[in-house]
C-alpha positions in Angstrom: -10.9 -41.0 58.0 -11.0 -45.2 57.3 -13.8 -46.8 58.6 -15.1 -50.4 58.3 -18.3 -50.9 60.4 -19.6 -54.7 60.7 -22.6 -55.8 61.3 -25.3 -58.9 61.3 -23.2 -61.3 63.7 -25.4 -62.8 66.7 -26.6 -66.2 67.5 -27.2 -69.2 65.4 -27.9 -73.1 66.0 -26.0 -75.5 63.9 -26.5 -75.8 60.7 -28.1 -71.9 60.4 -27.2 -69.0 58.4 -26.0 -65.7 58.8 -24.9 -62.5 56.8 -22.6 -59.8 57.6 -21.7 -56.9 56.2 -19.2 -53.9 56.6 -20.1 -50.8 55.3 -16.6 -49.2 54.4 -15.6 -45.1 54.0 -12.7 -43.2 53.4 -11.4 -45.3 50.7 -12.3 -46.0 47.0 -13.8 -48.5 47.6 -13.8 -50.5 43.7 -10.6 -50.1 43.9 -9.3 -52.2 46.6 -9.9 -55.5 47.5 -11.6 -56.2 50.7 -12.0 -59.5 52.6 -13.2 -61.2 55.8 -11.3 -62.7 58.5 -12.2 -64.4 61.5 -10.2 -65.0 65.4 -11.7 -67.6 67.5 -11.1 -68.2 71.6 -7.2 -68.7 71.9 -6.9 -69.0 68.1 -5.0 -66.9 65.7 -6.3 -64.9 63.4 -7.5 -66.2 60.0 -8.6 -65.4 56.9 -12.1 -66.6 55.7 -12.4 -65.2 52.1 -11.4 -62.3 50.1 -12.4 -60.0 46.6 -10.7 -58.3 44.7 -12.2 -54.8 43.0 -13.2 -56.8 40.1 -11.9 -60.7 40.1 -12.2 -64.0 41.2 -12.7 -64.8 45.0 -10.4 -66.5 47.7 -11.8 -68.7 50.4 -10.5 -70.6 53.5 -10.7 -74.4 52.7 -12.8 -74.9 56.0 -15.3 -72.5 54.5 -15.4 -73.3 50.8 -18.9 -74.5 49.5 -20.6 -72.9 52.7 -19.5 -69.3 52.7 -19.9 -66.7 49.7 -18.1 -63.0 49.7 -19.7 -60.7 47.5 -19.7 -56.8 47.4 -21.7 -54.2 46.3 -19.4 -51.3 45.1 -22.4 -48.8 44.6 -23.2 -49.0 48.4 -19.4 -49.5 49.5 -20.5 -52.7 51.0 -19.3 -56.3 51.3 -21.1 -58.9 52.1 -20.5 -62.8 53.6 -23.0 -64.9 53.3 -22.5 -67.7 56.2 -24.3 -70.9 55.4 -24.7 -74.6 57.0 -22.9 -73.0 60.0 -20.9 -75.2 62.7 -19.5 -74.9 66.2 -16.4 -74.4 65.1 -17.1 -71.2 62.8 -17.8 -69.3 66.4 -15.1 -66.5 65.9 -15.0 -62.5 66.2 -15.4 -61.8 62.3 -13.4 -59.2 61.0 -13.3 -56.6 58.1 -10.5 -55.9 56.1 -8.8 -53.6 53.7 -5.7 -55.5 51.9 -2.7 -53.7 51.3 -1.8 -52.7 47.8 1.0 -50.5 45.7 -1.7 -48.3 44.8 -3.0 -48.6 48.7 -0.8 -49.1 51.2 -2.4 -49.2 54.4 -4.1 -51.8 55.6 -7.4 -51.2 57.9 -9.5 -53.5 60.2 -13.2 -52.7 61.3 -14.0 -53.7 64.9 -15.5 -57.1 64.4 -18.5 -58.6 64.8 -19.1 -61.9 67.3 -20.9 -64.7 65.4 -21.8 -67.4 68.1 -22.9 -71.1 66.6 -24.2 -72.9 69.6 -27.8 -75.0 70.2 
């Protein structure tokens, strides 16, 4: 059984920092790549950043130069690293498993509520 448990959303004042993580099982892990996507109040769903297994990361142009993915394949962990925070990155942040050929299905963890807000 997939899971993908998030954690370390909660509260922040402008300008503050944050790091989640999701803590993924079932899969193998290094081998799939893993990424971070975020859905804000009557907004679609978006993706914020994304790593492969072993390779260069993707980001969202609103988060580029703030944000930083990183992943930890020992502990089956990856990480994002919220910095210089703004009103507008309030969102439900999501984890995700990306499709592959190898890896087919795609999985989402629950999400975790990351509030920016004085």
């Amino acid at each position: 059984q997939v899971q993908l448990v998030e954690s370390g959303g909660g509260l922040v004042q402008p300008g503050g920092s944050l790091r989640l993580s999701c803590a993924a099982s079932g899969i193998i892990f290094r081998l799939n790549t893993m990424g971070w996507y975020r859905q804000a109040p009557g907004k679609q769903r978006e993706l914020v950043a994304a790593i492969p297994g072993g390779g260069s990361t993707n980001y969202a142009d609103s988060v580029k130069g703030r944000f930083t993915i990183s992943r930890d394949n020992a502990k089956n962990t990856v990480y994002l690293q919220m910095t210089s925070l703004k009103p507008e990155d309030t969102a439900v942040y999501y984890c995700h498993k990306d499709r592959s050929p190898l890896f087919p299905m795609e999985y989402w963890g629950e999400g975790t509520l990351v509030t920016v807000s004085s």
